[in-house]
Every structure is written in structure tokens, then in C-alpha cells.
C-alpha positions as CSV (number, residue, x, y, z in Angstrom):
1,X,105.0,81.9,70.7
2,X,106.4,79.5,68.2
3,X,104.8,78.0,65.3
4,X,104.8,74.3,67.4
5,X,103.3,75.8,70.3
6,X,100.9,77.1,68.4
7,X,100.3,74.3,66.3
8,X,99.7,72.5,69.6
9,X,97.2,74.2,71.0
10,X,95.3,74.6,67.3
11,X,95.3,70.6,67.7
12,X,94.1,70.6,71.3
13,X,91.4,73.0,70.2
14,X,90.1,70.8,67.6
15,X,90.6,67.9,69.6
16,X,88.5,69.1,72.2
17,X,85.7,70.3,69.9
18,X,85.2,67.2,67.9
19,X,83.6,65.3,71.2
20,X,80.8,67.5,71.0
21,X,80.7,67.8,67.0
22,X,78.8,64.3,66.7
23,X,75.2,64.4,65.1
24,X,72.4,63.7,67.0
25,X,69.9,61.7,65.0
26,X,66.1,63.0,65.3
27,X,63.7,61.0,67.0
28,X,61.5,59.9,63.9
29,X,64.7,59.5,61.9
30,X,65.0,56.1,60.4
31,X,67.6,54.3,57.7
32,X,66.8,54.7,54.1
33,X,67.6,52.1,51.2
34,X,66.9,53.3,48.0
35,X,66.2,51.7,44.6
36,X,65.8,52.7,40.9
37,X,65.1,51.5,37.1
38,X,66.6,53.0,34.2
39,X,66.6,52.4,31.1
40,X,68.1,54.5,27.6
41,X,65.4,55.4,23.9
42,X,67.3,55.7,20.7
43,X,65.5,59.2,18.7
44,X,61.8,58.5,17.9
45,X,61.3,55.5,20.4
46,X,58.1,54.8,22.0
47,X,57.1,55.4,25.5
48,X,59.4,53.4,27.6
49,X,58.6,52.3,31.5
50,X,60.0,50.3,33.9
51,X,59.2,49.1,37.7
52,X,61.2,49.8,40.8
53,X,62.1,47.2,42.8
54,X,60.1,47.1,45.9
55,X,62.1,45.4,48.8
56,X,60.3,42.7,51.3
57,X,59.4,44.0,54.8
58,X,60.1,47.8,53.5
59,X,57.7,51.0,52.6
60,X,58.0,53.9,51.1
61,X,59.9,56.5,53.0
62,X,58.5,59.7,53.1
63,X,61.0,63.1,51.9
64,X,61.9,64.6,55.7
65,X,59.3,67.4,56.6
66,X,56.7,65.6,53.8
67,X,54.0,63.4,53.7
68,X,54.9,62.7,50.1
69,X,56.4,59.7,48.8
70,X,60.6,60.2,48.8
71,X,60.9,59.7,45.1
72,X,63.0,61.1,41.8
73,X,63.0,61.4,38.4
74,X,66.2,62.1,36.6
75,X,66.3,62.2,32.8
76,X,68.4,63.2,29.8
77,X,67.1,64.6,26.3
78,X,64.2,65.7,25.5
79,X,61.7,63.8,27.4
80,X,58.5,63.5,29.5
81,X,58.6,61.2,32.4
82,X,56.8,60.9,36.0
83,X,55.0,57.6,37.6
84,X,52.5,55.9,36.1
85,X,49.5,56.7,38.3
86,X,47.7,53.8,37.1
87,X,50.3,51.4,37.5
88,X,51.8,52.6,41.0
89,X,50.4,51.9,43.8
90,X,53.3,53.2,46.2
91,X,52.7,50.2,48.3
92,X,53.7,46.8,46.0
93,X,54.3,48.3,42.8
94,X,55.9,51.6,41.4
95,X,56.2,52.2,37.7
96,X,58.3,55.2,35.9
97,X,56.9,55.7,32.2
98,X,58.2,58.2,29.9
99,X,56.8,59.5,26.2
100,X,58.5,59.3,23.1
101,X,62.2,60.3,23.1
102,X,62.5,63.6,21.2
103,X,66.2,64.2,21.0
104,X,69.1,62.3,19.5
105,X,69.4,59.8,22.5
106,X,67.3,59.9,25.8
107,X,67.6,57.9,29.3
108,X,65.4,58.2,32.6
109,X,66.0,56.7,35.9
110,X,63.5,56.7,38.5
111,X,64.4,56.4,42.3
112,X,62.7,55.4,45.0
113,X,63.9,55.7,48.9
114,X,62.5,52.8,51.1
115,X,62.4,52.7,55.0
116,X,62.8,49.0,55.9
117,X,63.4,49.9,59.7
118,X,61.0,47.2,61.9
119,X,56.9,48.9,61.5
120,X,55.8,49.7,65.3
């Protein structure tokens, strides 16, 4: 065979296959929007927080194959963080809080995925 025919039927091949390659969403499957707060602490700072937004007409989606709230912390330096129990009520209000920044420089951002799909 040549190299075109068989560069041919390689593309048919593929062609043919990417019909049936689609994803399938799952049933409980819904879109996601997700918002965060950030914020930076020189050495020595204070604790530092901040709220997440909280979109109208959207709750908090859950991680897939959790009931837990779909939520993140990422931070840099030598820091504490999580969500302010007290101040977070997962359903109006979320709040990140983080100790006193123990490194040179330290930032946090807290994330939060929202479903805003209609409530049934």
C-alpha cells in the first residue's frame, strides 16, 4: 500500500470513530459557576478573611460522588486557612479566614463551585 492510501483509511478510521466519541452527560449532572476571594499578608500580618461571592438564584454544588460542599482552599507560605465555621453558613454567606502569615509573603484564595441550574 502507499503512504496516501494509508493515510486515507487512518482518516476514515478516525472519522468514523469520533461520531460515537461524544460524552454523555450523567443524569444528575448539572452546570457549575464557581467563585473565589483572595487576598495576599506581608510577614507577621494578622489573621486575614474574606467572603465569597454568593450568586442570586444559585447553591452550593456538591463535589461529584459527595454530599460535601464543592469547595478549595489554595494558599502560599506558611499559613493556616479553612472556612470560618461561624461565619459560613454555606447557604448566604461563606467566609475563608486564615492566621497570621508566617513566611516572608503569604496569599490564600478560597473557591467555591455554585450550581445555579433552575431548583426542581
Amino acid at each position: 500500500m502507499t503512504r496516501w492510501t494509508i493515510l486515507l483509511l487512518t482518516l476514515l478510521g478516525l472519522w468514523s470513530l469520533s461520531d460515537s466519541a461524544h460524552a454523555q452527560p450523567m443524569d444528575d449532572s448539572h452546570a457549575t459557576t464557581e467563585q473565589s476571594c483572595s487576598f495576599g499578608m506581608g510577614k507577621g500580618e494578622p489573621s486575614h478573611s474574606c467572603a465569597v461571592p454568593f450568586p442570586n438564584g444559585c447553591r452550593v454544588a456538591h463535589a461529584p460522588g459527595s454530599t460535601k460542599p464543592w469547595a478549595s482552599i489554595s494558599k502560599g507560605g506558611r499559613l493556616l486557612c479553612r472556612f470560618d465555621e461561624k461565619a459560613t453558613d454555606w447557604k448566604t454567606k461563606i467566609t475563608g479566614a486564615c492566621g497570621r502569615c508566617q513566611s516572608g509573603h503569604c496569599s490564600a484564595q478560597f473557591s467555591v463551585r455554585y450550581d445555579c441550574s433552575p431548583q426542581q
